[in-house]
N, C-alpha and C positions, 0 to 999 in steps of 0.2 A: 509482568511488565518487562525484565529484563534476563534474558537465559542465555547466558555465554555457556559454549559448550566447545571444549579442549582445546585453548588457545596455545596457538604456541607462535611464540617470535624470536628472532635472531637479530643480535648486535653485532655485525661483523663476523669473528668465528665464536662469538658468546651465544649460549644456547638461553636466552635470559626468560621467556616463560613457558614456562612443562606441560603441556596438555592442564593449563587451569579453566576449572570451568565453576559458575556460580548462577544463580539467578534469586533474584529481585521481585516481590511483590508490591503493587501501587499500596500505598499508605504505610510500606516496612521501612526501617533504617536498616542496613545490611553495612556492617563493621568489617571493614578488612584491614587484618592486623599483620605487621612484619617488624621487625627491624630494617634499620637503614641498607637498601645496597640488595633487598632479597627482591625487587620488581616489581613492588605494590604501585610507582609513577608511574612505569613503562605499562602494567593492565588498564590504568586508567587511560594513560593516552591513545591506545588502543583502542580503548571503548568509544573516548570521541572521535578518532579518524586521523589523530594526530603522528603517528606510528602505523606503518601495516602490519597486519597476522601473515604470519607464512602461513597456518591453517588453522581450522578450526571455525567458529563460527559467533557472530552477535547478534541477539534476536533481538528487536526491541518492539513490544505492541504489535505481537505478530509477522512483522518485518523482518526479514536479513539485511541488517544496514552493512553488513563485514567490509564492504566495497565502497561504502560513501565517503562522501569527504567530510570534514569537519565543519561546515557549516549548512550541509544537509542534514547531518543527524542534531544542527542545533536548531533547525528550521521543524526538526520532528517532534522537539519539547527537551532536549537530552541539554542541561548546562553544565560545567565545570569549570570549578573554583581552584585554582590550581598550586601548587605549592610555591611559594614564597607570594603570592596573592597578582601579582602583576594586573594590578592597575595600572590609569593613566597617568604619572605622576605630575606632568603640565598642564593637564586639563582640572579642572576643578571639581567638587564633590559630585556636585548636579551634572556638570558636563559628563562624567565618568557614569552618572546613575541613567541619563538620557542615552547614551550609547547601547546600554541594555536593554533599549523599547525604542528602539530606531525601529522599529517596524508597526510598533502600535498607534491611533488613530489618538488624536489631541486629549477625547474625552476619555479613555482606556487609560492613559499617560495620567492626566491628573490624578484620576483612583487609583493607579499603583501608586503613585508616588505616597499617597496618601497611608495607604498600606504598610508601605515600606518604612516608614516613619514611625506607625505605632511600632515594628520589630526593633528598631533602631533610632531612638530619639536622639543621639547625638548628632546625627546625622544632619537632622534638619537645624542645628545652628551654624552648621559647616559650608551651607551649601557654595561658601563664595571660595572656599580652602582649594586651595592646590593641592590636590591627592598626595602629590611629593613631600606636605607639610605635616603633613598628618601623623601620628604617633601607629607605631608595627598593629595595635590592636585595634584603633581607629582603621589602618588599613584592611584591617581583615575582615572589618562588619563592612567598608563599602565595597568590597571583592566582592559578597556572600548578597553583600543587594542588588548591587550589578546583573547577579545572575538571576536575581529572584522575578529581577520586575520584567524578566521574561517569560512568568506566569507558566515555567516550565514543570512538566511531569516525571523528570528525572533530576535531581541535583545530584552530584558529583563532591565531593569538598576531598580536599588532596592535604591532609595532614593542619585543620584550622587552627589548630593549639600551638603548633612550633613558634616557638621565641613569642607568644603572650603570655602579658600578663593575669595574673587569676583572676581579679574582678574580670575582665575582661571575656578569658574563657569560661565563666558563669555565665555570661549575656550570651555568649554563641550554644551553649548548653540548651538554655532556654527559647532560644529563638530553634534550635533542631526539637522540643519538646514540640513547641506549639505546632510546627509543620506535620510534624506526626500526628498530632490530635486533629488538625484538619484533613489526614485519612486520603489524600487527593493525589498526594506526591510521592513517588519514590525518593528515600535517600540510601546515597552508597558515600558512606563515611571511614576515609583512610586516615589511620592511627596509630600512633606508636602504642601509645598509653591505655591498658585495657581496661581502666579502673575507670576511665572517662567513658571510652566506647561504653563500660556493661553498663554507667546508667542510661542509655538515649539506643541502647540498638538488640532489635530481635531475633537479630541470626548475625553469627559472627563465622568469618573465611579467616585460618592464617594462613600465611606466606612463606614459606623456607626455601631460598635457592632457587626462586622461580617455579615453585609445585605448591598449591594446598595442601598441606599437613592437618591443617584441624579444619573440622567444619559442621555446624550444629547451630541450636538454637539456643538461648540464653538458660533453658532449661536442661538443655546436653552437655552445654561445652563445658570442660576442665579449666578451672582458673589459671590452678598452677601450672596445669601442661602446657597452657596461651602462654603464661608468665616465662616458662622455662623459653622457648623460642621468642620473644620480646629480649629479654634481657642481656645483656654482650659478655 
């Protein structure tokens, strides 16, 4: 679904990612692990069009999207939840959830919403809530729906655990559990924490200083070696 092959970009005179390259299968979680500050936002932004590659390439579904923009490759199935969640915080829970299916037809719209609801029942007591009201874990499940009810073939999630709380990252746990069992979607799940990644993800990439250092499948990869590059 997704073959990035030897990205590299530049910030300025910062060489910030190294010939990284990964790829993705529809129905995998693919876990990419760093510490803070080694480039794990900058490949993502990359992947949706938000940042250009000085070179290298991004396949998606056959495609070279390297050269789209970002709302070409969202019109391709590719969404991204992105780190610190940035919702609409004036707009309200539905108003924020209907921006996600601005493009879907009334009766499509009803059945997502519908959908989205069994992932996230708090959701639907909210609907009248100013996004800005909402509590940091409250905002992360309408981030993570926003994207969904775009009926997308790639999800993206840019670090969904930062500053929640635990009930909370259980329910995100679980709602990545169930998208995997429906076998339909790619997820690419960016992570500090590898203890979370290794339950929900079947190939793990990490990150040091802008290069892949580790990269395997949950049945390859070294705990402690992740753990060693994770830790400060």
């Amino acid at each position: 679904m997704l073959d990035v092959q030897a990205i590299n970009q530049y910030y300025g005179g910062s060489h910030t990612l190294r010939g990284v390259s990964l790829s993705l299968q529809k129905g995998d979680c693919l876990a990419l692990l760093g510490r803070n500050g080694v480039g794990k936002t900058t490949l993502l932004k990359c992947l949706m069009g938000v940042l250009p590659v000085s070179s290298g390439s991004v396949v998606f579904n056959g495609e070279d999207i390297s050269r789209l923009a970002p709302h070409q490759r969202a019109a391709r199935g590719i969404a991204y939840v992105p780190q610190g969640r940035d919702i609409f915080s004036r707009l309200t829970v539905e108003e924020n959830i209907l921006m996600g299916m601005a493009t879907k037809p009334a009766a499509a719209a009803r059945r997502i919403k519908g959908e989205i609801f069994e992932l996230f029942p708090v959701l639907k007591s909210m609907l009248a809530r100013r996004g800005g009201d909402l509590s940091g874990g409250q905002q992360q499940q309408l981030a993570i729906a926003r994207a969904l009810v775009a009926e997308p073939k790639l999800v993206i999630l840019d670090e969904p655990t930062e500053g929640i709380q635990p009930s909370i990252i259980k329910d995100i746990a679980n709602v990545i559990k169930l998208l995997r069992e429906r076998g339909d979607i790619g997820i690419l799940l960016c992570e500090q924490y590898f203890d979370f990644a290794r339950q929900l993800a079947d190939q793990f990439v990490v990150l040091s200083r802008g290069e892949v250092v580790a990269a395997g499948d949950k049945t390859e990869i070294d705990g402690d070696d992740v753990r060693s590059h994770l830790s400060v």
